[in-house]
N, C-alpha and C positions, 0 to 999 in steps of 0.2 A: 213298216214291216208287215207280212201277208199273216195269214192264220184265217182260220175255221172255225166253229165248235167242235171239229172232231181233231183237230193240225193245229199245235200249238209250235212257235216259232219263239225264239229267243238265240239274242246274242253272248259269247263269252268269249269273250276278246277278239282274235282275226277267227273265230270257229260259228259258223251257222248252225242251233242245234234244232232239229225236226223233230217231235215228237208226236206221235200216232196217239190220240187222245180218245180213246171210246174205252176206257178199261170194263164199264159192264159187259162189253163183249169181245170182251178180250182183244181189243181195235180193232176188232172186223173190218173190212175197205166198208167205206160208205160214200155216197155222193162227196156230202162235207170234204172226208177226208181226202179223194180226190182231185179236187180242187186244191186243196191248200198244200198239197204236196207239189202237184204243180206248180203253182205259184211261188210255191221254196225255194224248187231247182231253176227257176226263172230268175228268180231273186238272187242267189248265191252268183247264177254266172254272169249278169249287169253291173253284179258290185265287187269292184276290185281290193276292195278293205277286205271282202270276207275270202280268207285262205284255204278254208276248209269247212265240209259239211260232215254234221254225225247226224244220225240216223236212231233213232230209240222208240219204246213205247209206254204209255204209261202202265200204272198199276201193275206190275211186273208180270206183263208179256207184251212179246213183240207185234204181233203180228196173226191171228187166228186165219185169214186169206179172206176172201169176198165173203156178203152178208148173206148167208143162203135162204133165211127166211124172207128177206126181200126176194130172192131171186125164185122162189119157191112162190110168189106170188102175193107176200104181205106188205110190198110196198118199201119204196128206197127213202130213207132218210135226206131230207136235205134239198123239195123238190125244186124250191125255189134256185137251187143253182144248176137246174136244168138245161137255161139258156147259155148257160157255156157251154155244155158237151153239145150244146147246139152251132153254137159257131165254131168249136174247135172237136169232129169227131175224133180226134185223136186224144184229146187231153186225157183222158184213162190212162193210156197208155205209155205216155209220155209221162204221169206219174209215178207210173211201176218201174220207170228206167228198160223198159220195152225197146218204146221209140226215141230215146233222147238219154243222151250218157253225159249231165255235167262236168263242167273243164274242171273243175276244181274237185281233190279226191272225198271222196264221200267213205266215210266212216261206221258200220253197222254198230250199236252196242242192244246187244238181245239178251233179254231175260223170260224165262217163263216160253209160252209157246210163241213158236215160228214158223207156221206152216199152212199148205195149200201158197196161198198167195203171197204169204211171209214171204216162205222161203222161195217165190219166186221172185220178189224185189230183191231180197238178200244177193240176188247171183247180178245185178247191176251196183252193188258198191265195191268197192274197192277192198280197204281192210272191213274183217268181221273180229269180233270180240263177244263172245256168253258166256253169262252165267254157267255155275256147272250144271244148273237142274235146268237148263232150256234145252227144246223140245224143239224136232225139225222132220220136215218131211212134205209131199207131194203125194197128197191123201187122194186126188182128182179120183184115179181107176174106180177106187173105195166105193163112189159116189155117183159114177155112172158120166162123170166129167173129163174134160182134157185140160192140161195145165197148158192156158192157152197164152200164159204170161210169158212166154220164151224158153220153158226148162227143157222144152225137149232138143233143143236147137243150143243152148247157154250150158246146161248143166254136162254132158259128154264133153263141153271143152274146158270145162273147170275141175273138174274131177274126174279118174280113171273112168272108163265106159263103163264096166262091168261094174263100181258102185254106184253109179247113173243109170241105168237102165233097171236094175236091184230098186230103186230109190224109186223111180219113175212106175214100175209093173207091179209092186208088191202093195203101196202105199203106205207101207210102215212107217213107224217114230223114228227117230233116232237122236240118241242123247248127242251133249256136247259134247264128251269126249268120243264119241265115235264119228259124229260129224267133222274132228278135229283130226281124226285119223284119218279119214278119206280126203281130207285135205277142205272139204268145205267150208268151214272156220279155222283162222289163226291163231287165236289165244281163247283158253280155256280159264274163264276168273272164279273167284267165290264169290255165291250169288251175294245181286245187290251191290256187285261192284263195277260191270260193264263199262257203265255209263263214265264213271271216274276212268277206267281204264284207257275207253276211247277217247275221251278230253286228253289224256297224258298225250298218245299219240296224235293227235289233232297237235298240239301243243308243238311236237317234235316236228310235224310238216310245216305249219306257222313259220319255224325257224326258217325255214331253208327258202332260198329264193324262188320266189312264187311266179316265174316266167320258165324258172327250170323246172317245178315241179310238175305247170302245166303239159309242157313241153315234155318231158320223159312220160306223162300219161297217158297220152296221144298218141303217140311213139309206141306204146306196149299195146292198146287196143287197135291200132292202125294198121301194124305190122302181125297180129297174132295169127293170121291165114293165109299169111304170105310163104313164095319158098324164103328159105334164106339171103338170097340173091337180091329180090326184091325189099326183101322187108329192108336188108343194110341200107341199098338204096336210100327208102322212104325214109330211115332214120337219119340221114345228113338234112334230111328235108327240116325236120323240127330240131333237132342238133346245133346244126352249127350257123344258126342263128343266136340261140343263147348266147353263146362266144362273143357274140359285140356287144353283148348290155351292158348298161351300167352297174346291174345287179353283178356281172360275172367279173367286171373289175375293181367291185366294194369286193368282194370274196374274195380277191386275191388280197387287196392292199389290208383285211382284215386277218388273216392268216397272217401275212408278215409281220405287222406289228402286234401278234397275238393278242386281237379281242376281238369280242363279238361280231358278225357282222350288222350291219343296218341297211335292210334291202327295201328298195321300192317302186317295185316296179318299173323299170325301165332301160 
């Protein structure tokens, strides 16, 4: 199992859970952490045990964005994993869910702040779940910066333009409940409960056959800048393959004789 000192990794049961580990700084990205998130989403999508990834931080915040007093010139933690970002210039990015979208759904649980670069990994998971005192925004303008992690490009199609552009030009806060209102997060918890929150629905995806779940997620980010026409298309593409698994004929014969299903892959 991969991990850092800044990306600590553990299993609970078919759910991979990520945790962002630097709470003195509120998990600012560092090299370390880089790396091990990397190596998460590498991890989660080689192993067919694991059904789902949640996404957390320590010390109750999520996510602060890149380390600016390194980037200000005081030096990046971590240098010795330099020789990755040597051999792979993309691994950065592929961490932040930039350049690489795991097959399997990934699940946000945010407490505390989420922002700058938080909340620009935030807009590559799937489901979101915060505390109600977490904190979001895309501070970049503020700072003389550009939020080069994809929001200008990700955030207009996840949220109305006119609270995306607000979000983007002002670089304001915003609680969870108003992140919750512009539709950027799904569920709004009491704090300190995320984490629990998102394991429930990790737990709920678990259930369900993990060739359909791939398959419908595929299907929704494949087809989301398609016309209509097209997108239907590309959906028999991932579709109606399902239909021949083994998974889609346990589902049926488990419904009939009402009990649980037992799915595995195939």
């Amino acid at each position: 199992m991969s991990g850092t000192e800044h990306l600590t990794v553990r299993r609970e049961g078919a759910t991979l859970v990520l945790t962002l580990d630097r709470p003195a700084a509120r998990n600012a990205l560092s090299l370390p952490m880089l790396v091990g998130l990397h190596d998460g989403w590498a991890e989660a999508d080689a192993d067919d045990s694991i059904r789902s990834v949640v996404l957390t931080g320590a010390g109750g915040a999520f996510c602060a964005g890149m380390d600016l007093k390194a980037l200000a010139g005081d030096g990046m933690a971590g240098e010795e994993y330099r020789d990755r970002l040597k051999a792979d210039p993309d691994l950065h990015w592929k961490a932040m869910l930039r350049h690489h979208r795991p097959r399997k759904p990934v699940i946000a649980a945010v407490e505390g702040h989420c922002v700058a670069g938080g909340t620009e990994i935030l807009q590559g998971t799937d489901i979101r779940v915060a505390g109600e005192s977490a904190v979001f925004g895309l501070f970049e303008v503020r700072r003389g910066l550009f939020p080069i992690g994809g929001s200008t490009v990700r955030l207009p199609r996840q949220i109305p333009r006119t609270h995306a552009l607000e979000m983007l030009l002002t670089g304001r806060p915003y609680s969870a409940r108003e992140a919750a209102a512009i539709g950027l997060i799904g569920h709004v918890v009491p704090d300190g409960t995320a984490l629990g929150r998102a394991l429930e629905i990790a737990d709920r995806v678990n259930a369900c056959a993990p060739l359909a779940v791939e398959a419908v997620k595929a299907s929704v980010y494949e087809t989301a800048e398609m016309t209509e026409t097209d997108g239907l298309a590309a959906e028999l593409t991932h579709g109606w393959p399902v239909f021949d698994t083994a998974d889609a004929k346990e589902g049926a014969r488990a419904f009939a004789e009402k009990r649980p299903p037992v799915y595995k892959r195939a």
